[in-house]
VONUFI-73521 format. One record per residue: residue number from 1; x, y, z of N, C-alpha, C in turn. Coordinates in steps of 0.001 Angstrom, whole numbers, padded with zeros to 6 digits. Atoms other than C-alpha are relative to their C-alpha. Layout:
% residues N
<lolo num="NUM" n_X="X" n_Y="Y" n_Z="Z" ca_X="X" ca_Y="Y" ca_Z="Z" c_X="X" c_Y="Y" c_Z="Z"/>
...
END
This chain:
% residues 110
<lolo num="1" n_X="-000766" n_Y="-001058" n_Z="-000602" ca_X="-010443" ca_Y="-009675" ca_Z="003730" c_X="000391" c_Y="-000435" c_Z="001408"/>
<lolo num="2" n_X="-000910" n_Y="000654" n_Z="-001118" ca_X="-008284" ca_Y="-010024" ca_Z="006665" c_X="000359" c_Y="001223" c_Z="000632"/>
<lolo num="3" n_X="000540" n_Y="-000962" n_Z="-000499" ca_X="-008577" ca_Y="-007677" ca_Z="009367" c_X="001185" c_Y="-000250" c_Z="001266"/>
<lolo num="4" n_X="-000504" n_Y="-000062" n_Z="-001392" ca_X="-005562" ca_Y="-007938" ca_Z="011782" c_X="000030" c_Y="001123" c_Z="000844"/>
<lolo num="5" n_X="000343" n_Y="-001361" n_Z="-001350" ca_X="-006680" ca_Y="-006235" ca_Z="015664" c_X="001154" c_Y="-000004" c_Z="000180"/>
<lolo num="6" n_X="-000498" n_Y="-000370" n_Z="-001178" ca_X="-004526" ca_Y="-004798" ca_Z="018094" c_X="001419" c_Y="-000275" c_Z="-000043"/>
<lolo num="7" n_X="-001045" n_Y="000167" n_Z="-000138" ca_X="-000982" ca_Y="-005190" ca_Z="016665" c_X="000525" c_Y="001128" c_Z="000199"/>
<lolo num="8" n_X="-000852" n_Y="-001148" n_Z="-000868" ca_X="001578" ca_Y="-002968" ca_Z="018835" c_X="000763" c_Y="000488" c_Z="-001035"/>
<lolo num="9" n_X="-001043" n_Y="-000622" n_Z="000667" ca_X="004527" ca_Y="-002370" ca_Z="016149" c_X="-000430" c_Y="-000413" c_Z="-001755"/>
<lolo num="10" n_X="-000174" n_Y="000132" n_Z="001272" ca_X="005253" ca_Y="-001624" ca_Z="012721" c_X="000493" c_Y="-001159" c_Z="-001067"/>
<lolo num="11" n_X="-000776" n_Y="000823" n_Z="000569" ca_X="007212" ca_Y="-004477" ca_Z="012426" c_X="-001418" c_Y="-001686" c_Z="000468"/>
<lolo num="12" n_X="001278" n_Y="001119" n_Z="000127" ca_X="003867" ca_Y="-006833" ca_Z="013566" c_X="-000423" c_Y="000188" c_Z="-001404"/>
<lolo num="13" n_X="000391" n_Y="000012" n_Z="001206" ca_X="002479" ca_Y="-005408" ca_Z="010763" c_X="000099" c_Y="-000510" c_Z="-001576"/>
<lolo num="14" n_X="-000949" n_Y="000610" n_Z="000589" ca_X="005094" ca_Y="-006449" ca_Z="008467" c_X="-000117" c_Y="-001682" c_Z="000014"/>
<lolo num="15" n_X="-000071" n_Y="001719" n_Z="000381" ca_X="005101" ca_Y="-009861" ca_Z="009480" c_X="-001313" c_Y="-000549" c_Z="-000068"/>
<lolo num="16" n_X="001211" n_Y="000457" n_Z="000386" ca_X="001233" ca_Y="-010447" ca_Z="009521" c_X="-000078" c_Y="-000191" c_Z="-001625"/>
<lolo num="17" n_X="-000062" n_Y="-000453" n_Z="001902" ca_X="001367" ca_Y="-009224" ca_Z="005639" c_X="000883" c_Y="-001149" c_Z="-000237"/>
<lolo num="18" n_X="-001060" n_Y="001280" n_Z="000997" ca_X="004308" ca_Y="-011545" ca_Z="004684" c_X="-000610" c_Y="-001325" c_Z="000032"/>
<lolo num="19" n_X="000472" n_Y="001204" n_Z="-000192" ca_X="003071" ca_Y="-014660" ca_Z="006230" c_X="-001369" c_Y="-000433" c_Z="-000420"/>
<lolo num="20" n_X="000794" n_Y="-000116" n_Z="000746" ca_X="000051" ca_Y="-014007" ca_Z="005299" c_X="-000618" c_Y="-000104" c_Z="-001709"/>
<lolo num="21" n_X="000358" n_Y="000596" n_Z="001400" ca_X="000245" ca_Y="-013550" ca_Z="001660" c_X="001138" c_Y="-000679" c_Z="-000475"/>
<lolo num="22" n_X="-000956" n_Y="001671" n_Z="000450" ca_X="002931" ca_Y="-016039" ca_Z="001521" c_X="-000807" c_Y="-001569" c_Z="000227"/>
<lolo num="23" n_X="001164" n_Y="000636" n_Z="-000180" ca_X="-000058" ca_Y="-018286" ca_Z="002538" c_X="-000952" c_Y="-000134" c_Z="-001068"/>
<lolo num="24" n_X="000476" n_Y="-000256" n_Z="000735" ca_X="-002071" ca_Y="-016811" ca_Z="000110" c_X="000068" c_Y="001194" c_Z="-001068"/>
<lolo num="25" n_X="000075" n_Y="-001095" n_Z="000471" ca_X="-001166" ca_Y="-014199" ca_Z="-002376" c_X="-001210" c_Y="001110" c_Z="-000056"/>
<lolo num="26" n_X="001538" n_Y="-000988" n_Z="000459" ca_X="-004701" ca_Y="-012736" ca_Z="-003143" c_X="-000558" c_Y="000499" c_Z="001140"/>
<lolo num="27" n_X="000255" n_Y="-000295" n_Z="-001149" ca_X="-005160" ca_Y="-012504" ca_Z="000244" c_X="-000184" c_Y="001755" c_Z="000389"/>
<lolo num="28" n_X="000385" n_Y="-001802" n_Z="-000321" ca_X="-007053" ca_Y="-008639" ca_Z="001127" c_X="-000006" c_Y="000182" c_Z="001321"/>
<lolo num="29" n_X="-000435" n_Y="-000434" n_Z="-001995" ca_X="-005694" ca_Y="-006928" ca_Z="004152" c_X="-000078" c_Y="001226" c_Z="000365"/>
<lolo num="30" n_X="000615" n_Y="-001182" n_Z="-000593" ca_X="-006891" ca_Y="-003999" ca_Z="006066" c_X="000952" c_Y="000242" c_Z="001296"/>
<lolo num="31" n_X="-000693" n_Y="-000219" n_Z="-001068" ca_X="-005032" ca_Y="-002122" ca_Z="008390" c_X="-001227" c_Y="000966" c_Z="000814"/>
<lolo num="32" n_X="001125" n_Y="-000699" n_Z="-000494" ca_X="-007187" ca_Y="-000378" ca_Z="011040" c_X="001238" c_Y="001128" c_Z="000907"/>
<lolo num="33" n_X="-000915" n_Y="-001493" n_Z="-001120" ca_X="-005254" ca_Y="003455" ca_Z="012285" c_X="-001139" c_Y="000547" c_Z="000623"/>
<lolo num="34" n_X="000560" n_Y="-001477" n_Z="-000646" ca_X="-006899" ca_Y="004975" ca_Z="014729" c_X="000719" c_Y="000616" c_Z="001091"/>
<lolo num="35" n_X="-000772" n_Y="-000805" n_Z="-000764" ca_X="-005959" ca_Y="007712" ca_Z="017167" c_X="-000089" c_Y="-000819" c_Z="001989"/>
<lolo num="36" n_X="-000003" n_Y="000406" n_Z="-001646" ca_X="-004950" ca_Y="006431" ca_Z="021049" c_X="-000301" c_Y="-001216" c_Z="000277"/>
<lolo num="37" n_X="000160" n_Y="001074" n_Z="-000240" ca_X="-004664" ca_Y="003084" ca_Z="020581" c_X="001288" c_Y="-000261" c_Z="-000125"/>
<lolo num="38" n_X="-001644" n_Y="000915" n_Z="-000435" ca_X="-001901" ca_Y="000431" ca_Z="020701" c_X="001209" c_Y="000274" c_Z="-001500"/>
<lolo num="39" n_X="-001356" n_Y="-000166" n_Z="001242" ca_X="-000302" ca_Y="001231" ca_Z="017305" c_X="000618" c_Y="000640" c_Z="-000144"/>
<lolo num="40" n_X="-000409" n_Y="-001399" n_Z="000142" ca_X="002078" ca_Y="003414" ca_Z="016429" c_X="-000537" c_Y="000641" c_Z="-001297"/>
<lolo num="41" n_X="-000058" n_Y="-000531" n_Z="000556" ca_X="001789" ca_Y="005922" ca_Z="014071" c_X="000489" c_Y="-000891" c_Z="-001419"/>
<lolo num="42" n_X="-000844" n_Y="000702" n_Z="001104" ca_X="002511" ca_Y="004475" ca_Z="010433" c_X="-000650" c_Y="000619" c_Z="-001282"/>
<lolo num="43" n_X="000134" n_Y="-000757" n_Z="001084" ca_X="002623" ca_Y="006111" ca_Z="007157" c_X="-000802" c_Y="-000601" c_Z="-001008"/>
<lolo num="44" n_X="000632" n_Y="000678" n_Z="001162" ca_X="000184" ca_Y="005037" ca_Z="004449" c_X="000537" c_Y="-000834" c_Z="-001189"/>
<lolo num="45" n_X="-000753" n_Y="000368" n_Z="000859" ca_X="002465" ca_Y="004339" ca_Z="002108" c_X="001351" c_Y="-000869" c_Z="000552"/>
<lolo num="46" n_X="-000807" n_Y="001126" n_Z="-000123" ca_X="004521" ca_Y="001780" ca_Z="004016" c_X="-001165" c_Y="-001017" c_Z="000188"/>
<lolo num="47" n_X="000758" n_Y="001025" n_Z="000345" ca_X="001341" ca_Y="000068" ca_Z="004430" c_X="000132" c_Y="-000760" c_Z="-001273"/>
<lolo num="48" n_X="-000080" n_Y="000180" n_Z="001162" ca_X="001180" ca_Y="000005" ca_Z="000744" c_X="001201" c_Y="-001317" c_Z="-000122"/>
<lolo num="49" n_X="-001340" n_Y="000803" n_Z="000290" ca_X="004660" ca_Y="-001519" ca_Z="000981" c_X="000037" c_Y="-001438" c_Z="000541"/>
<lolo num="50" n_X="000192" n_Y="001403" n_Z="-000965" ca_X="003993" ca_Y="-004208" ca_Z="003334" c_X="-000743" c_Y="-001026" c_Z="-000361"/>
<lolo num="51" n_X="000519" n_Y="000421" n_Z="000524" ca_X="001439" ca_Y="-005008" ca_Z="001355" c_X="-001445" c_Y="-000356" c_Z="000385"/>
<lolo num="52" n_X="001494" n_Y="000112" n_Z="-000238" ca_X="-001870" ca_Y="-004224" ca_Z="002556" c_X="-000885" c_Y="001094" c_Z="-000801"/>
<lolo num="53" n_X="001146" n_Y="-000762" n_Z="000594" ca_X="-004897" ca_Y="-003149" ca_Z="000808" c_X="-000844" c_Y="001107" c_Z="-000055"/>
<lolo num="54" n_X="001468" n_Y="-001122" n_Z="-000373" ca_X="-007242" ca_Y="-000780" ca_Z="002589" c_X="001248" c_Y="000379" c_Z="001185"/>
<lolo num="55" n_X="000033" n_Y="-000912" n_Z="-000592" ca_X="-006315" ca_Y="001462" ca_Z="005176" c_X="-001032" c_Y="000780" c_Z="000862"/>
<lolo num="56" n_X="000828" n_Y="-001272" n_Z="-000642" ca_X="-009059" ca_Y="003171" ca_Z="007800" c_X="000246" c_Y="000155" c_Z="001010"/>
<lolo num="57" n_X="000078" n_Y="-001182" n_Z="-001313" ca_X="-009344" ca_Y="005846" ca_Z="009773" c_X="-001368" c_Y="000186" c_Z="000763"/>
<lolo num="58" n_X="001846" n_Y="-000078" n_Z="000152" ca_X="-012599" ca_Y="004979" ca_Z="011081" c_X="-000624" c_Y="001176" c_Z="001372"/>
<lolo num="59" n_X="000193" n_Y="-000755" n_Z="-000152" ca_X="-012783" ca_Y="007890" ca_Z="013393" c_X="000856" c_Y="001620" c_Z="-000020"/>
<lolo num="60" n_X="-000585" n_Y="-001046" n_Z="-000149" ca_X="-010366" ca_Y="010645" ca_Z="012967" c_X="-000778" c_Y="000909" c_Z="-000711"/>
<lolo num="61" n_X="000411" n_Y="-001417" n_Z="000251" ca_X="-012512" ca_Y="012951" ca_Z="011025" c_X="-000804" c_Y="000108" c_Z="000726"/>
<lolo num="62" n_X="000942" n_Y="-000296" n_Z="-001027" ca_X="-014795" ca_Y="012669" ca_Z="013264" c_X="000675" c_Y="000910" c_Z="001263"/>
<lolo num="63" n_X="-000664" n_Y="-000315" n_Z="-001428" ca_X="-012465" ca_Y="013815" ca_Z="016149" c_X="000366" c_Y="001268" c_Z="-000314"/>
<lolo num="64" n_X="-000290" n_Y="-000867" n_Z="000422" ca_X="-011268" ca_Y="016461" ca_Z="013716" c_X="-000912" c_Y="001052" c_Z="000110"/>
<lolo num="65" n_X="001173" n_Y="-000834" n_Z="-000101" ca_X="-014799" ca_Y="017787" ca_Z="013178" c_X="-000256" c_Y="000573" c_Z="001664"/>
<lolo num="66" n_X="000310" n_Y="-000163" n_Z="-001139" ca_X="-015606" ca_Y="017725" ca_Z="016764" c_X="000666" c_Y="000678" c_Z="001040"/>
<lolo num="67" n_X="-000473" n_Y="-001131" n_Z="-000696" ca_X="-012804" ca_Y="019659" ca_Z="018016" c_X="-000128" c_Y="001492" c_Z="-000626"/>
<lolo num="68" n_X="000061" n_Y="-001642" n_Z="000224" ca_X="-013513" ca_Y="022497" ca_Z="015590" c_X="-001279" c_Y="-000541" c_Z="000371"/>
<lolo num="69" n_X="001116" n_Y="-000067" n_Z="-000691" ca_X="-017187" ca_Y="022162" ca_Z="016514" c_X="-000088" c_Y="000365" c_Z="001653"/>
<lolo num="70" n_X="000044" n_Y="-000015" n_Z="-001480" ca_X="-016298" ca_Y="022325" ca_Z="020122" c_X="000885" c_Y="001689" c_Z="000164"/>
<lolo num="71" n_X="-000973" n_Y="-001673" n_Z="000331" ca_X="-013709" ca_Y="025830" ca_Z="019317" c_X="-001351" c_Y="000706" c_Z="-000569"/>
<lolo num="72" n_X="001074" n_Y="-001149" n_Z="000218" ca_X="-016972" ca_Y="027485" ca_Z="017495" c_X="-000782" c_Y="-000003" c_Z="001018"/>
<lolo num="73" n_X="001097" n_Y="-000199" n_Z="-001235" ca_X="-019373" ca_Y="026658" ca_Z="020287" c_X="000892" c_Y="001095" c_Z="001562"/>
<lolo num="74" n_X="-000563" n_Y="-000283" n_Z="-001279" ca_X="-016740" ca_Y="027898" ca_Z="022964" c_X="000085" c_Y="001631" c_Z="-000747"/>
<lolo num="75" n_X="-000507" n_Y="-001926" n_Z="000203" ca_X="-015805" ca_Y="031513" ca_Z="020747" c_X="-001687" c_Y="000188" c_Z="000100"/>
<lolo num="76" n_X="001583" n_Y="-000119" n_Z="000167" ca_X="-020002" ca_Y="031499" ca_Z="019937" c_X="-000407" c_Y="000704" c_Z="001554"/>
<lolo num="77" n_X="000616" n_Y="-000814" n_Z="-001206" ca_X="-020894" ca_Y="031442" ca_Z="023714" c_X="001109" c_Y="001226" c_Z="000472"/>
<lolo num="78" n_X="-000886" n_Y="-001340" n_Z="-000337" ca_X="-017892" ca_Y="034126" ca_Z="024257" c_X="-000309" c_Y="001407" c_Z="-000463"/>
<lolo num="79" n_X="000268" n_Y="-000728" n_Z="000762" ca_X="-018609" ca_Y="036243" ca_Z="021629" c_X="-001758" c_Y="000417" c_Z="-000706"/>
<lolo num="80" n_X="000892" n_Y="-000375" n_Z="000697" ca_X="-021930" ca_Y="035911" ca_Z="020895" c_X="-000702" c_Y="000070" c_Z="-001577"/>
<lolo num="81" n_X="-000048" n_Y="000141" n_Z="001575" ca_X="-021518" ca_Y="035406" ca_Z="016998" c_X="000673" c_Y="-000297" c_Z="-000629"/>
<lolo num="82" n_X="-000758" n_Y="000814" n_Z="001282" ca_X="-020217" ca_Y="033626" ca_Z="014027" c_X="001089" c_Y="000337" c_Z="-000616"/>
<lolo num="83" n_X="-001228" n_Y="-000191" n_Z="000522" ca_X="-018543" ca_Y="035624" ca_Z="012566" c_X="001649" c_Y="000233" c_Z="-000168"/>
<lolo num="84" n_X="-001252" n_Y="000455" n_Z="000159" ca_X="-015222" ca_Y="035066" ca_Z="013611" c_X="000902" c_Y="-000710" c_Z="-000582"/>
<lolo num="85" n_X="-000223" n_Y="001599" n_Z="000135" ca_X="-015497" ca_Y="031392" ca_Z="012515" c_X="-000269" c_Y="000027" c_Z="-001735"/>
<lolo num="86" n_X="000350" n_Y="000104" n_Z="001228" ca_X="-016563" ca_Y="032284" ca_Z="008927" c_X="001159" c_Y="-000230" c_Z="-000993"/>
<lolo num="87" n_X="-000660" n_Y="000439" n_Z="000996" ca_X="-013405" ca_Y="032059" ca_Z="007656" c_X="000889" c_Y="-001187" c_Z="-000419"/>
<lolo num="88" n_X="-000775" n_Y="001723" n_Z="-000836" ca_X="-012558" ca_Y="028351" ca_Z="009334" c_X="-000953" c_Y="-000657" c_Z="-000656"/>
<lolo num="89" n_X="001515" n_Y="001256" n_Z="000423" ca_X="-016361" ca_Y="027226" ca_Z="007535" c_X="000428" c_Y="-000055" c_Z="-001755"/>
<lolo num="90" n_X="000214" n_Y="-000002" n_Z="001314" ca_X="-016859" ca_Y="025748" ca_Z="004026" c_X="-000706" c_Y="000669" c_Z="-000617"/>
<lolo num="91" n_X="000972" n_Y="-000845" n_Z="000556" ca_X="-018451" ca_Y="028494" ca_Z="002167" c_X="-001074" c_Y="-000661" c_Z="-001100"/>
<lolo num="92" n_X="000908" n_Y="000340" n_Z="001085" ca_X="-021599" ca_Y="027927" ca_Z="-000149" c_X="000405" c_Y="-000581" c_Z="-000971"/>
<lolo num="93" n_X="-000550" n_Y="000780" n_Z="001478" ca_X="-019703" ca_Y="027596" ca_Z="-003471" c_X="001010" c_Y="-001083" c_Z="000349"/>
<lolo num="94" n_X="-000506" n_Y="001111" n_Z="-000211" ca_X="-016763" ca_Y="025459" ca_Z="-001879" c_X="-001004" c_Y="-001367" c_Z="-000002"/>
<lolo num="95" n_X="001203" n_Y="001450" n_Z="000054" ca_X="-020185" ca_Y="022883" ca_Z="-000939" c_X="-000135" c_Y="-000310" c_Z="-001170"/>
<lolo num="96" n_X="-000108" n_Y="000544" n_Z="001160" ca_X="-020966" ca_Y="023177" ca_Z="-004031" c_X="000615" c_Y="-000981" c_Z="-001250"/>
<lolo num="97" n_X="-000639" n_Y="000612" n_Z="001117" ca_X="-018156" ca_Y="022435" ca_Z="-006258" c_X="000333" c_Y="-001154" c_Z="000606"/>
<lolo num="98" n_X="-000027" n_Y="001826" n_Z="-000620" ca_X="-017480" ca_Y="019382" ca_Z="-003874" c_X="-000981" c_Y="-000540" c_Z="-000356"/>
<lolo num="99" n_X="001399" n_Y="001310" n_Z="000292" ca_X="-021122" ca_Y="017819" ca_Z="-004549" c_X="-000122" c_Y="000556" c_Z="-001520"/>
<lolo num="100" n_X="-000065" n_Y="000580" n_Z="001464" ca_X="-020528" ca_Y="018773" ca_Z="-008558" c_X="-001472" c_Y="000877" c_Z="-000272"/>
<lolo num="101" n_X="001286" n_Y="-000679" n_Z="000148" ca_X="-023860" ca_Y="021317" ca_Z="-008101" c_X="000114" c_Y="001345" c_Z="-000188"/>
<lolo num="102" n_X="-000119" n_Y="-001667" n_Z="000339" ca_X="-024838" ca_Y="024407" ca_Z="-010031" c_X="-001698" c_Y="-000036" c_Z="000223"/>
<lolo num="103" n_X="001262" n_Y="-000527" n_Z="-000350" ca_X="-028280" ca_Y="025963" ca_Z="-008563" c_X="-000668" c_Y="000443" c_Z="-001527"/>
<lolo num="104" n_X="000680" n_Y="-000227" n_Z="001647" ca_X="-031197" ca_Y="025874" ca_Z="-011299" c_X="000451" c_Y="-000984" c_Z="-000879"/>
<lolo num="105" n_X="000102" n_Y="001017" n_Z="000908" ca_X="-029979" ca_Y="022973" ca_Z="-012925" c_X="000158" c_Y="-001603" c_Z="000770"/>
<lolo num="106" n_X="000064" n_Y="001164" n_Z="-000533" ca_X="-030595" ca_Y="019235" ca_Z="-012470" c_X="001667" c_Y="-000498" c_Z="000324"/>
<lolo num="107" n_X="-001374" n_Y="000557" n_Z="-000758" ca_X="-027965" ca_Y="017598" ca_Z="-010095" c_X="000011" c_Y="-001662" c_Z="000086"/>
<lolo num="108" n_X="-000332" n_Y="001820" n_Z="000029" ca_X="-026319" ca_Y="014042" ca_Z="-011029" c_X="001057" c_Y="000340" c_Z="000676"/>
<lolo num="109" n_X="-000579" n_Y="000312" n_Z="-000200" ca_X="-024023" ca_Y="013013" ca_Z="-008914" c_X="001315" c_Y="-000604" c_Z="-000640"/>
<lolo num="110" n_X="-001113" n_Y="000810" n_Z="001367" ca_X="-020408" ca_Y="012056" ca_Z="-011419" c_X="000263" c_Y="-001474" c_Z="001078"/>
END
């Protein structure tokens, strides 16, 4: 895998990929998006096109989480209580049917 840093444009991107697997077809290439760095913005699916493999976001949900985490703590100490926020949280059964679990019976993972 092949991990090009810190290219500025869309059109770096582009030419890393070509030359690259014009070098080597089989060649596995990772693009790295994250937020407030040197890249621009680029759609997943021109990656695809360009001809790279993987794709991460290796912190945006994190940043996501952490600004609603930082909005409940700020209404919390305002308000005093949750329930404002209850209808911004994943409820019980949503957890559930994401992890594939019914209470009272053995839980495999699919």
């Amino acid at each position: 895998m092949i991990f090009p840093e810190g290219l500025d444009t869309a059109e770096e991107f582009q030419i890393v990929a070509k030359e690259l697997k014009n070098y080597k077809s089989s060649i596995f290439l990772l693009a790295n998006m994250t937020e407030f760095g040197k890249t621009p913005y680029i759609n997943i699916g021109t990656f695809k096109e360009y001809g790279y493999n993987c794709v991460i976001y290796p912190v945006s949900t994190l940043r996501v989480a952490m600004k609603a985490v930082d909005g409940f703590f700020g209404d919390l100490k305002t308000n005093g209580v949750q329930k404002d926020y209850v209808d911004k949280m994943q409820s019980r059964k949503e957890l559930y049917d994401l992890l594939h679990y019914t209470p009272g019976k053995e839980w495999h993972f699919p």
